[in-house]
N, CA and C of each residue as an Amber inpcrd file, in Angstrom:
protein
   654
  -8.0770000  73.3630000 202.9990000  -8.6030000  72.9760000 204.3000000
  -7.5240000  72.3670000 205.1890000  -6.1230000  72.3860000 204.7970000
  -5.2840000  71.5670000 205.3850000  -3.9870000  72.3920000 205.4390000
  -3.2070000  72.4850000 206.1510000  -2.4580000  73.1140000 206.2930000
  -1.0550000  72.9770000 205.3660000  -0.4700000  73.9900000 205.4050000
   0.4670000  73.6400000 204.1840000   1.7790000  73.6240000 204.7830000
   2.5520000  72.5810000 204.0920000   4.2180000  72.9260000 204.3880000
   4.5010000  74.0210000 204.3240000   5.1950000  74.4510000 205.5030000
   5.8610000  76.1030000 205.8240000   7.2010000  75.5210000 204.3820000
   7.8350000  74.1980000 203.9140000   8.8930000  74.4590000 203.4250000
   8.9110000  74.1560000 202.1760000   7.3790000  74.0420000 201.5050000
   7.6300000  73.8940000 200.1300000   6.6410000  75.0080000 199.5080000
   6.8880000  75.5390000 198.0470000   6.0470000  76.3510000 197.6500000
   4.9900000  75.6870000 197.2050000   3.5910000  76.5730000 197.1830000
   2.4690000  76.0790000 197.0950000   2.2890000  75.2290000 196.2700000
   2.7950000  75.5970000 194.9150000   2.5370000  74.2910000 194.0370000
   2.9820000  73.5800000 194.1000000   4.3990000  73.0340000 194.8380000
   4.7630000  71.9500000 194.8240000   4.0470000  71.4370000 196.2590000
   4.0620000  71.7040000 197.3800000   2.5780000  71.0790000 198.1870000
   1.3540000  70.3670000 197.2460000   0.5780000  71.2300000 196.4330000
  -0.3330000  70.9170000 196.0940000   0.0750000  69.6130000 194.8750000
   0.7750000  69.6170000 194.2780000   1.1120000  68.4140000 193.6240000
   1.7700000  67.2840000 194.2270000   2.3470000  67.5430000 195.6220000
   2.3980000  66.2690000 196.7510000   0.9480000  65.8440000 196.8880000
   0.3260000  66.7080000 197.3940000  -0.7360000  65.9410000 197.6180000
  -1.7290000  65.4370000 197.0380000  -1.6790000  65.8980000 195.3660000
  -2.3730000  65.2970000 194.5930000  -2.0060000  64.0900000 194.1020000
  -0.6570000  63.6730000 194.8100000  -0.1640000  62.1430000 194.6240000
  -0.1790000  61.0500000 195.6910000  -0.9450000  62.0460000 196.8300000
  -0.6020000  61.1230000 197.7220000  -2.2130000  60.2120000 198.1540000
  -2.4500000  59.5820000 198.7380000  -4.0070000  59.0490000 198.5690000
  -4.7690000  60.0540000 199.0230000  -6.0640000  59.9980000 198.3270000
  -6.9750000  61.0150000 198.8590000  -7.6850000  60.8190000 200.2520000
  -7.6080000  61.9060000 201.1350000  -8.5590000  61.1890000 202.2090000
  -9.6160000  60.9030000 202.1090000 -10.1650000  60.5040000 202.7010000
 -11.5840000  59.9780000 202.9420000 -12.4170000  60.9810000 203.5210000
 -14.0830000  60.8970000 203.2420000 -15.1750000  61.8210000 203.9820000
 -14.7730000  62.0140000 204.9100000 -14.6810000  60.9470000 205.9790000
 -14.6760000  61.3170000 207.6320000 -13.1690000  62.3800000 207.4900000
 -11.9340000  61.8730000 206.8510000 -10.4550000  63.0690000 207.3510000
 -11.1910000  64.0360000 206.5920000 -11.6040000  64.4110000 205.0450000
 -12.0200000  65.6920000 204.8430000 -13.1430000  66.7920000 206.2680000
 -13.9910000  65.9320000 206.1770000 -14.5690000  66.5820000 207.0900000
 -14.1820000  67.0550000 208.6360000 -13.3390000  66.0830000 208.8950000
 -12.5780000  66.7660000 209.9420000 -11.2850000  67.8370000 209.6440000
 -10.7490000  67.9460000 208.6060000  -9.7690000  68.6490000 208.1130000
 -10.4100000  70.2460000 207.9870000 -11.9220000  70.3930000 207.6400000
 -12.4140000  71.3430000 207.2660000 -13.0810000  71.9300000 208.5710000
 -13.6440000  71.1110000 209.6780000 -13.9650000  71.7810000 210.5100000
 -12.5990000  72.1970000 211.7890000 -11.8760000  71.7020000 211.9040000
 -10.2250000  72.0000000 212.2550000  -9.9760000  73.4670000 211.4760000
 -10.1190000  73.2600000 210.2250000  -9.5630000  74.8500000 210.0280000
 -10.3540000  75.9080000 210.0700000 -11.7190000  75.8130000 210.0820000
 -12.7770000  76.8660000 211.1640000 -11.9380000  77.0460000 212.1250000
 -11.5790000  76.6530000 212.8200000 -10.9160000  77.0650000 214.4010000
  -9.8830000  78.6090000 213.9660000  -9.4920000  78.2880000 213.1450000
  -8.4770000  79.4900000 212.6290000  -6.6010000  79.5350000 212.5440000
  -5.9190000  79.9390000 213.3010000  -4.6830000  79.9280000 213.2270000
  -4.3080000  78.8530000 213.7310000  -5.5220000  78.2200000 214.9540000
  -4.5490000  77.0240000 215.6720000  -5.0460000  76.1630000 214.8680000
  -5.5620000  75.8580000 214.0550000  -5.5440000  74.4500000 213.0300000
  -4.1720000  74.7060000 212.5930000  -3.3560000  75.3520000 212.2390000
  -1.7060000  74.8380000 211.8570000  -1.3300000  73.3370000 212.5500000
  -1.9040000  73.0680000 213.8500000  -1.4450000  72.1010000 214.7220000
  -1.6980000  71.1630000 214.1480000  -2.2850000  70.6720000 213.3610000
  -2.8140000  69.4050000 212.5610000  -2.4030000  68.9630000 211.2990000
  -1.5280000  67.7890000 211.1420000  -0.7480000  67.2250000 210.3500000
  -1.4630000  67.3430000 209.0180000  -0.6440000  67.0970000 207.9920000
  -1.4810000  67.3190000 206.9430000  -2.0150000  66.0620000 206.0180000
  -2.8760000  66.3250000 205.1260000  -3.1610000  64.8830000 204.6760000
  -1.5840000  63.9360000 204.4260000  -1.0500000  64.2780000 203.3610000
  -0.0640000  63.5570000 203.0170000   0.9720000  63.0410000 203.9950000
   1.1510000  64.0100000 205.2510000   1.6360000  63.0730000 206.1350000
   0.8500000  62.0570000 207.1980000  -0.4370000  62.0550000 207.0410000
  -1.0940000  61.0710000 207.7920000  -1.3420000  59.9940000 207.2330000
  -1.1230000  60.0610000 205.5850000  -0.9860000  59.1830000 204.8740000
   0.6900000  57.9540000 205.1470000   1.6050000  59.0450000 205.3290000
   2.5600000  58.5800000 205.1480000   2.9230000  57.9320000 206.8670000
   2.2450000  58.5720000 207.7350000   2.3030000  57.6800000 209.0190000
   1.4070000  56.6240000 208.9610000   0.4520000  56.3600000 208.2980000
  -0.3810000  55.2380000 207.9300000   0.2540000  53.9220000 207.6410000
   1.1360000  54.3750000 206.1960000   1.8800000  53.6070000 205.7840000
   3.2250000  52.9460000 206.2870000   3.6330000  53.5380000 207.3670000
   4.9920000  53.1470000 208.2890000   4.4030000  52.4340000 209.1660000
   3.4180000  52.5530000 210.1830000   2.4610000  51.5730000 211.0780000
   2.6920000  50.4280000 210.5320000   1.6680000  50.0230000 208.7630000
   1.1460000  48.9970000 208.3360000   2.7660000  48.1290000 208.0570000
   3.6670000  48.7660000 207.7150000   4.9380000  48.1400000 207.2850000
   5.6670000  47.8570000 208.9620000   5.4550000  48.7500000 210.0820000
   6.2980000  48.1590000 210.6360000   5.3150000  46.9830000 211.4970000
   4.1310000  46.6850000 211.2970000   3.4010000  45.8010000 212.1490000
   2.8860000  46.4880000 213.1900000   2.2730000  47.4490000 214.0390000
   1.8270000  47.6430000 215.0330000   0.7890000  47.2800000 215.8050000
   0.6760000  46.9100000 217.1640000  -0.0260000  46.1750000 217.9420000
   0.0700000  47.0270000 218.9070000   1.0820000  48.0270000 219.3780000
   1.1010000  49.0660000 220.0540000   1.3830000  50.6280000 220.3460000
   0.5000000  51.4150000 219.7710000   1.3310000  52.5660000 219.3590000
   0.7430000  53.7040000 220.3000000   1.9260000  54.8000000 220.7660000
   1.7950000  56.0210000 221.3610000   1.7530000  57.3760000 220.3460000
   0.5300000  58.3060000 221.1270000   0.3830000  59.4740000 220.3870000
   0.6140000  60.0910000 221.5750000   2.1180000  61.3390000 221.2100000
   1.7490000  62.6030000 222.3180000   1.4340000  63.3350000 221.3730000
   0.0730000  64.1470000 222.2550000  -0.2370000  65.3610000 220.8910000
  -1.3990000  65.2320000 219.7590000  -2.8250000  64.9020000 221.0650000
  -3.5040000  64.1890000 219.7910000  -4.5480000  65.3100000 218.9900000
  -4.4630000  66.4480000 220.0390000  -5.4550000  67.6340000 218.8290000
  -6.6850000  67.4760000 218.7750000  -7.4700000  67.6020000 217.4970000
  -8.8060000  67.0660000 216.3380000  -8.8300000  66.1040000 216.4730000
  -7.8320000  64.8590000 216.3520000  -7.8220000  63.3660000 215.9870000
  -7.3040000  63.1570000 214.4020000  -6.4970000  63.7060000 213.9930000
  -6.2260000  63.1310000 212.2530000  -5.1880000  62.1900000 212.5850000
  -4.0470000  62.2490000 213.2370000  -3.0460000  61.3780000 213.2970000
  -3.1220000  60.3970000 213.4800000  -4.5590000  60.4290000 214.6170000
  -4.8640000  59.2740000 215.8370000  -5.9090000  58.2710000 214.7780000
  -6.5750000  58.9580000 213.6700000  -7.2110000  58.4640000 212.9420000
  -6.4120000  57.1980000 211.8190000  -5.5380000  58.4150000 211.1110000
  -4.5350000  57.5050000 210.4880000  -4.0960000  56.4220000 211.2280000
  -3.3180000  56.7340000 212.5360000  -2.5870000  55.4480000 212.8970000
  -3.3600000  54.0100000 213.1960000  -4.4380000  54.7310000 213.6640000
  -5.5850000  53.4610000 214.6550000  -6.0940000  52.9680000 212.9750000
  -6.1160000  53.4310000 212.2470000  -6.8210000  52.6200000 210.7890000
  -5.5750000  51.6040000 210.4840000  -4.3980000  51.8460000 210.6260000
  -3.3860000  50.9160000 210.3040000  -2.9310000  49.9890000 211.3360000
  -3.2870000  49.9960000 212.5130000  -2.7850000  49.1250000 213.2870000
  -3.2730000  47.3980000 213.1310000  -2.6430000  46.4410000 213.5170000
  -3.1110000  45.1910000 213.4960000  -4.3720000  44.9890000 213.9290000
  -4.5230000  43.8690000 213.9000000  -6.0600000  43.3350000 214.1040000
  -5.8290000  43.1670000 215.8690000  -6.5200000  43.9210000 216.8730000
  -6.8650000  43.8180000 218.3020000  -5.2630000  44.7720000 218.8390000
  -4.7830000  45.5270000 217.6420000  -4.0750000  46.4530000 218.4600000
  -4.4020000  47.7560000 218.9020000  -3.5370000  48.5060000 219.4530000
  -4.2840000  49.5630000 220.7130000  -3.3110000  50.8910000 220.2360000
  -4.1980000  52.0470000 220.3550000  -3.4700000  53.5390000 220.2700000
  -3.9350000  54.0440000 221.8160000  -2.6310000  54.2530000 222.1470000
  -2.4890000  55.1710000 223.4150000  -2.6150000  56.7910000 222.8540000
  -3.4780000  57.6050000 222.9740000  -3.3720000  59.1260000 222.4360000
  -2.9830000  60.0460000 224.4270000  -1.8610000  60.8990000 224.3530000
  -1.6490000  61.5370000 225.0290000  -2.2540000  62.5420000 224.8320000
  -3.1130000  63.8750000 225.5600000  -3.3090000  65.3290000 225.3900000
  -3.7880000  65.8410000 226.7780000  -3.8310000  67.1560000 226.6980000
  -4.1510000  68.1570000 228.0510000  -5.8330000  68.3890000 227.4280000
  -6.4490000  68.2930000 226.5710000  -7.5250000  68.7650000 226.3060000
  -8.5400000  68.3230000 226.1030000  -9.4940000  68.4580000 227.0380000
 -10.5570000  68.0810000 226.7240000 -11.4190000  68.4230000 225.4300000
 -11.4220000  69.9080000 224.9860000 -12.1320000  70.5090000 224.0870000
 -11.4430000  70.0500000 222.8120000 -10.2320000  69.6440000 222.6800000
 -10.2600000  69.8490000 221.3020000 -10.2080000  68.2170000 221.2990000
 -10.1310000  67.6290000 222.1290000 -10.1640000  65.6610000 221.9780000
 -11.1830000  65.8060000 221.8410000 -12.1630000  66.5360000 222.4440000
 -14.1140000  66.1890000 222.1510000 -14.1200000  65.8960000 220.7380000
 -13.5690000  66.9020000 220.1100000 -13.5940000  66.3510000 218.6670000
 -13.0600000  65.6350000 218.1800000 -12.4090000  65.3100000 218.2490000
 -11.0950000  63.7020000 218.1520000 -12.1450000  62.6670000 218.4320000
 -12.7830000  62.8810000 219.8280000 -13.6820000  61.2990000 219.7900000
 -15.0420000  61.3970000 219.1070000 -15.3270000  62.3550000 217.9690000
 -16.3660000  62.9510000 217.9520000 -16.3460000  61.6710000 216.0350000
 -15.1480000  62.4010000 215.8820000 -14.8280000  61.7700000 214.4940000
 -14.1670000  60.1670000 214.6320000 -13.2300000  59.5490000 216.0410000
 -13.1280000  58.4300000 216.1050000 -14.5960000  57.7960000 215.8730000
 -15.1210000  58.0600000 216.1170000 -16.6270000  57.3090000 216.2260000
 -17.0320000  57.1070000 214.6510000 -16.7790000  58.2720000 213.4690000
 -17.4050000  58.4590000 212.4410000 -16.0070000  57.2050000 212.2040000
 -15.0150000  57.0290000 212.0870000 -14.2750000  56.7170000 211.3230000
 -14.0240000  55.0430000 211.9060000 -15.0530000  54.3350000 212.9850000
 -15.1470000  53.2060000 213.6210000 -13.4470000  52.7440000 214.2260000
 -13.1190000  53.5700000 214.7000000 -11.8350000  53.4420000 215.5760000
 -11.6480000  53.4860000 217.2340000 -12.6260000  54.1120000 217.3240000
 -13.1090000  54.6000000 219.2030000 -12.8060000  53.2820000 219.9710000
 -12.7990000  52.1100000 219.6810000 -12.3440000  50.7310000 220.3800000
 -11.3330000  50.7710000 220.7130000 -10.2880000  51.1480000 219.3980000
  -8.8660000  50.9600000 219.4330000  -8.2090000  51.7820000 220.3410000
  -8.7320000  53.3340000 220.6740000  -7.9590000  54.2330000 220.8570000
  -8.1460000  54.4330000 222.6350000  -7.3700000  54.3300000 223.5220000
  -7.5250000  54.6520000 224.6340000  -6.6770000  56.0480000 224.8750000
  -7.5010000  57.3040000 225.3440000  -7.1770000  58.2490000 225.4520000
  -7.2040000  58.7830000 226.8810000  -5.8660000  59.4610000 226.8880000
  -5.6810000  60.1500000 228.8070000  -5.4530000  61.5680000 228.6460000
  -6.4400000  62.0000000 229.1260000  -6.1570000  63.2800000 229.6780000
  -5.2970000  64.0120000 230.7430000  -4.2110000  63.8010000 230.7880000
  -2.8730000  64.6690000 231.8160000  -1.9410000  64.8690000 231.2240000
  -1.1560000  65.3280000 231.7450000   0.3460000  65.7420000 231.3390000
   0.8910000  64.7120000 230.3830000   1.5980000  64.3660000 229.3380000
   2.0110000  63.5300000 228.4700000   2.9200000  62.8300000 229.4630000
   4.2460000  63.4430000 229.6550000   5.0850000  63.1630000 230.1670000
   4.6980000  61.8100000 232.3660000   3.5730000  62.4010000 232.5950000
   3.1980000  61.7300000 233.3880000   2.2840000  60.3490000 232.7550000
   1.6840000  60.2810000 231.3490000   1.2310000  59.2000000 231.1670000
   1.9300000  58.5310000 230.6490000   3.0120000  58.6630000 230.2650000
   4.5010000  57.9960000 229.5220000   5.2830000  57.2690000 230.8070000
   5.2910000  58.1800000 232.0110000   6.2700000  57.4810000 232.7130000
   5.5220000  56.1950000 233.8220000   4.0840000  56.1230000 233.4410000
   3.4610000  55.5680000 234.2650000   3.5320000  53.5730000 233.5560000
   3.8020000  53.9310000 231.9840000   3.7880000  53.1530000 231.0990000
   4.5540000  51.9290000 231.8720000   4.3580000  50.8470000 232.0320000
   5.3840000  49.7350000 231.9210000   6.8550000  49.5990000 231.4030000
   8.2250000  48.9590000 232.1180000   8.8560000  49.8040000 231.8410000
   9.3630000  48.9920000 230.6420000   8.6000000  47.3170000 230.2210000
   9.5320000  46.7160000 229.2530000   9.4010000  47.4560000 227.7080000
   9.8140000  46.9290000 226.7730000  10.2080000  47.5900000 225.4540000
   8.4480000  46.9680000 224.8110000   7.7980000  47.6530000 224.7040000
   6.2880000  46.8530000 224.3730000   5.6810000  47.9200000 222.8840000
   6.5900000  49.0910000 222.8540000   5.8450000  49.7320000 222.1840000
   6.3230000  49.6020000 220.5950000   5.3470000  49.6420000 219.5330000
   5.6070000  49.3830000 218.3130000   6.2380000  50.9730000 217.6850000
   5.2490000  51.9650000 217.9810000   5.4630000  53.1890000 217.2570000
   4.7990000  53.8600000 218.1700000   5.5320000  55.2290000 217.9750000
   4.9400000  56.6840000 218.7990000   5.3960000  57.8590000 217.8020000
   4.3490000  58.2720000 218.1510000   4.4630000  59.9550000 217.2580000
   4.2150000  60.9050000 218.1530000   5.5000000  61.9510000 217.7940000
   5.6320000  63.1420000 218.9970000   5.1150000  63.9820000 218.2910000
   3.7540000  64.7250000 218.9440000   3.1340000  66.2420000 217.9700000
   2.6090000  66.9980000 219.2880000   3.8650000  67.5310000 219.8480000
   3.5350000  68.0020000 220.9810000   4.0880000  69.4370000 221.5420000
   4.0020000  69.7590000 222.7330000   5.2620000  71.2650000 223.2380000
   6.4210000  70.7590000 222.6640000   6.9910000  71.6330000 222.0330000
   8.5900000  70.9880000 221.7550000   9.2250000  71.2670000 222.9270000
   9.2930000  72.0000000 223.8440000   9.9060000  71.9340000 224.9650000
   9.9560000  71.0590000 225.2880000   8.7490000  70.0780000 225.5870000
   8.3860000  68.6390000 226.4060000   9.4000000  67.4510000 225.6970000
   9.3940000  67.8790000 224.2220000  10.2820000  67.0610000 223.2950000
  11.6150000  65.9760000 224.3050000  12.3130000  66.4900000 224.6080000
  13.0090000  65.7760000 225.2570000  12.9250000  64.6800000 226.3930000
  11.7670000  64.8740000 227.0880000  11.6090000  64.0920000 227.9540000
  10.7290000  63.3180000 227.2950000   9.2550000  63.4470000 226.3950000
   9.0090000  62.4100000 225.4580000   9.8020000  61.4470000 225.4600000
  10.7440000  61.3550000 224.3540000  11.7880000  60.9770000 224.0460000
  12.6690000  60.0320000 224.9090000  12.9060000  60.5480000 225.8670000
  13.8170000  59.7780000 227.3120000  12.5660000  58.5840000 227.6230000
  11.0210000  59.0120000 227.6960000  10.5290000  58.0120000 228.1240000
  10.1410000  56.8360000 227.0970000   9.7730000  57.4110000 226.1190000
   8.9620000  56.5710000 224.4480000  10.3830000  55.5480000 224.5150000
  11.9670000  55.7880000 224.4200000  12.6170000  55.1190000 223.4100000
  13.3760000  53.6940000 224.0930000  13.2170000  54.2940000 225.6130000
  13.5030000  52.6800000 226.5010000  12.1530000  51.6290000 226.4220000
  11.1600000  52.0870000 225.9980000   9.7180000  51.2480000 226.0860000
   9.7270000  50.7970000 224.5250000  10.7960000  51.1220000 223.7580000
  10.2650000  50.7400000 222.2990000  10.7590000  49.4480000 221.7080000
  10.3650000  49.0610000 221.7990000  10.4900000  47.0860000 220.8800000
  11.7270000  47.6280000 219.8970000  13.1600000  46.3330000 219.6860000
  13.6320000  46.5250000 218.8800000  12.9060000  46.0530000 217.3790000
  13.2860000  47.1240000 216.5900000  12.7110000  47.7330000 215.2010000
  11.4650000  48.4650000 215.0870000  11.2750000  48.9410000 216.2860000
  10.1300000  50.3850000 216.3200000  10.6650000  51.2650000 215.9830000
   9.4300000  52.2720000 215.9780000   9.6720000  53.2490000 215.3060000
   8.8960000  54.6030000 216.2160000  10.0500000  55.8180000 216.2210000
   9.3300000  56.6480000 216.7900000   9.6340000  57.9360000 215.8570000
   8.6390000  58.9400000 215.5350000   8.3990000  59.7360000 214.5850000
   7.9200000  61.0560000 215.5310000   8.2450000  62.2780000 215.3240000
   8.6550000  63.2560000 215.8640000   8.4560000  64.4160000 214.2730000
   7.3920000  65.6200000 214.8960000   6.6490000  66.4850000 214.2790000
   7.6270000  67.5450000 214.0540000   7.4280000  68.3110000 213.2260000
   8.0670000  69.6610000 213.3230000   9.4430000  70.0510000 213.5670000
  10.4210000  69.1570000 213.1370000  11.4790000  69.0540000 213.3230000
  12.0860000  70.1270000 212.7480000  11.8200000  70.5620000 211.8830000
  12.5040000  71.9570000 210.9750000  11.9050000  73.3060000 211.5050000
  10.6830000  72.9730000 211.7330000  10.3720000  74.4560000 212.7420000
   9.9010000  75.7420000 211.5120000   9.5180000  75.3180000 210.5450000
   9.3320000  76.5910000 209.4720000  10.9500000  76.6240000 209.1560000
  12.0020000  75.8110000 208.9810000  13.2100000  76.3070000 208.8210000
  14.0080000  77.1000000 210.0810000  13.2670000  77.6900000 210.6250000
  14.1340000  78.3580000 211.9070000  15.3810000  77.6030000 213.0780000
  15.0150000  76.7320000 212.4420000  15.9100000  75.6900000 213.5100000
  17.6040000  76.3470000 212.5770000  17.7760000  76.7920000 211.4230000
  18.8190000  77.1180000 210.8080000  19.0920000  78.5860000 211.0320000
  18.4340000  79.2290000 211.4240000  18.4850000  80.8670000 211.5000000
  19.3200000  81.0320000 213.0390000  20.1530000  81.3600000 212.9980000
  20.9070000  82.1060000 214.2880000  20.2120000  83.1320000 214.9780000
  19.4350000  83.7680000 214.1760000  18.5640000  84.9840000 214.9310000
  17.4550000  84.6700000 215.5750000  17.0620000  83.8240000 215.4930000
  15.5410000  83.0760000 216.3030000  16.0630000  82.4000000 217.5760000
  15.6520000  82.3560000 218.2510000  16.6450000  82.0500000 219.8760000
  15.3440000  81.8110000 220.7700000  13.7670000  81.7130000 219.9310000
  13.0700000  81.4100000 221.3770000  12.9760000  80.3010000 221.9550000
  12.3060000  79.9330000 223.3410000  12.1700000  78.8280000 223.3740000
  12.1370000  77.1330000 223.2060000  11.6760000  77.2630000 221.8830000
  10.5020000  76.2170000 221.2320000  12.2390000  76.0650000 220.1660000
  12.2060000  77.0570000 219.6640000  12.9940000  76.7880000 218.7690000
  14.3440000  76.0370000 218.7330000  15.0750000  77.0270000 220.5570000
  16.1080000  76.4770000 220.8280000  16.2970000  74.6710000 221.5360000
  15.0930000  74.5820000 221.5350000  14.6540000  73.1420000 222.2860000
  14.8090000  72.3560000 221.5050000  14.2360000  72.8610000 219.9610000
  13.8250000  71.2720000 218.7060000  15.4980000  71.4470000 218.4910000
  16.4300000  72.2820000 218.3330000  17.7380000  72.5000000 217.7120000
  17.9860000  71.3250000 218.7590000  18.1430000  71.5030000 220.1460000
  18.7380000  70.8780000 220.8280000  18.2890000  69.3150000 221.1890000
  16.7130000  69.5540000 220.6810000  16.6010000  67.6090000 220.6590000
  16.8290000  67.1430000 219.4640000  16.9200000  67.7770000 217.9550000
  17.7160000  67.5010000 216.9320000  18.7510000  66.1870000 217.1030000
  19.7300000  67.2790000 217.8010000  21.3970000  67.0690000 218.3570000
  21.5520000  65.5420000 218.6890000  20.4730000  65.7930000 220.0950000
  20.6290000  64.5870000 220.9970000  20.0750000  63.3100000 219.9290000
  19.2160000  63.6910000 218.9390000  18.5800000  62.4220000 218.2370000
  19.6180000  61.9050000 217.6860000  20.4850000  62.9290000 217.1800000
  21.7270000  62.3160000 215.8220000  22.4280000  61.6160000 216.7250000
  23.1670000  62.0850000 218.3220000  23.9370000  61.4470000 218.9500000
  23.3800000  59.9190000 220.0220000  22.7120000  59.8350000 219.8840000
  21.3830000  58.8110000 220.1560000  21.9070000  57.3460000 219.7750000
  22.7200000  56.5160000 220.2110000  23.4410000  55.3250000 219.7680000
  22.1600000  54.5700000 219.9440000  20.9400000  54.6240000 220.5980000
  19.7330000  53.2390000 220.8430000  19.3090000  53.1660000 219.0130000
  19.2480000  54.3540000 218.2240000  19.1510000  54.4610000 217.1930000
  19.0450000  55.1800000 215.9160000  18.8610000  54.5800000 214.9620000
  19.1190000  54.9920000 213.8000000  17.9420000  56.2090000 213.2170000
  18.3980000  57.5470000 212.8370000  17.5660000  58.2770000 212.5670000
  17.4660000  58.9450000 210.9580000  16.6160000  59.5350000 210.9430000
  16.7690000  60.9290000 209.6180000  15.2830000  61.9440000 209.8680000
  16.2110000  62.8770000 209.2970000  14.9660000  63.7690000 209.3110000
  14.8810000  64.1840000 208.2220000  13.7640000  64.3390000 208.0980000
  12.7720000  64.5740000 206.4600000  12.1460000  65.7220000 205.7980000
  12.6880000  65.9990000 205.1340000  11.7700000  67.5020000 204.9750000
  10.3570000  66.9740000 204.4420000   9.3940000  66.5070000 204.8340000
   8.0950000  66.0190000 205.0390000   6.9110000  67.0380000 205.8650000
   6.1030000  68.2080000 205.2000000   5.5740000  68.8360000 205.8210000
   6.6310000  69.5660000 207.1250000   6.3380000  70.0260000 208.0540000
   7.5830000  71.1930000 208.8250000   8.4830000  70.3080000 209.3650000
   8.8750000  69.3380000 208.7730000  10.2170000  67.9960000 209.5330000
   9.6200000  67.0250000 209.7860000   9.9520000  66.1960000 209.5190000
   9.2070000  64.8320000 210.2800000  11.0010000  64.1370000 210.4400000
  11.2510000  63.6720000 211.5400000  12.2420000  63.1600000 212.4410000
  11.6480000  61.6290000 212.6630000  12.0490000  60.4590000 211.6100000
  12.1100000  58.9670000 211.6860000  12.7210000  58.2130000 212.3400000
  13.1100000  57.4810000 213.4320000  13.8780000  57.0900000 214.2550000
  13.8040000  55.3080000 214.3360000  14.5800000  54.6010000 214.1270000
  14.4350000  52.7480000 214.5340000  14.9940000  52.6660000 215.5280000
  14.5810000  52.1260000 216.3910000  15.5120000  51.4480000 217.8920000
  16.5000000  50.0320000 216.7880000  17.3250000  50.5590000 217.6310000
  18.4490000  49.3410000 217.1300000  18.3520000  47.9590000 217.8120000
């Protein structure tokens, strides 16, 4: 019901995730009606990494965290379950239809308080943000095109020792293939780059489901 790492073979997926905590009714059930939808459920993180963004929230303290890219709601679920006591998830998306369901399951999963959600352009609800350093954590699960300007706006707003976390960094691996040259692809190569050369901070990227890209403001 959940989508699988494009970069590990099946059994070793399936024995990640038989180590990693099990979700709960409310993520199963949203995991299963997400992949009814069909090919575009790929867009939706998988258990073990919503687990593992769970667990970076609760360790780094959050009181303020940004989602571009909120989908179904699994990420937005994970993060808003880990945040502090009276802290807030900003969820960015263009969609109404598929957030319907996002607030459909915030509700099942008693998070709908926490989560204030905007419907426009990411990049316009980012730059509208305040400009001091206020933010704890943000997770980019978005156009990778947009990737870059995300980025320009999330990492001047981020509190030193935040954390900003960035989807799909490996791309199915294609980010290594010389012959793949579209778009999307040539974009994550090139916000890659800029992350490593990025002096505000310290990064790695993970082979964690299709990349996950970890970042600390210094």
């Amino acid at each position: 019901m959940s989508p699988r790492s494009p970069l590990l073979a099946p059994e070793v997926f399936d024995y990640v995730a038989a180590h990693a905590p099990a979700p709960d009714d409310v993520l199963r059930d949203l995991a299963a009606e997400t992949a009814a939808m069909g090919g575009i459920s790929s867009m939706q993180i998988s258990p073990d990494q919503g687990a593992f963004l769970g667990l970076l929230a609760r360790l780094v303290g959050v009181r303020f965290a940004v989602e571009v890219g909120t989908f179904t709601g699994y990420s937005s679920i994970c993060l808003a379950r880990a945040l502090e006591p009276g802290g807030r998830l900003l969820c960015c998306d263009v969609s109404e239809e598929y957030t319907a369901t996002a607030r459909r399951y915030w509700d099942r999963a008693g998070v709908t308080e926490r989560i204030d959600l905007r419907i426009a352009p990411a990049i316009e609800t980012l730059r509208a943000l305040p400009a001091e350093a206020s933010i704890d954590l943000a997770f980019i699960d978005a156009d990778k095109q947009g990737y870059a300007g995300y980025w320009g706006e999330i990492v001047p707003r981020l509190r030193p020792g935040g954390l900003v976390l960035v989807d799909n960094t490996l791309w199915s691996g294609k980010v290594v293939d010389p012959a793949v040259t579209d778009g999307d692809t040539e974009a994550l190569r090139a916000f890659n780059d800029a992350v490593l050369a990025d002096e505000r901070v310290e990064a790695v990227l993970l082979p964690v489901a299709d990349g996950l890209t970890v970042a600390r403001k210094l």
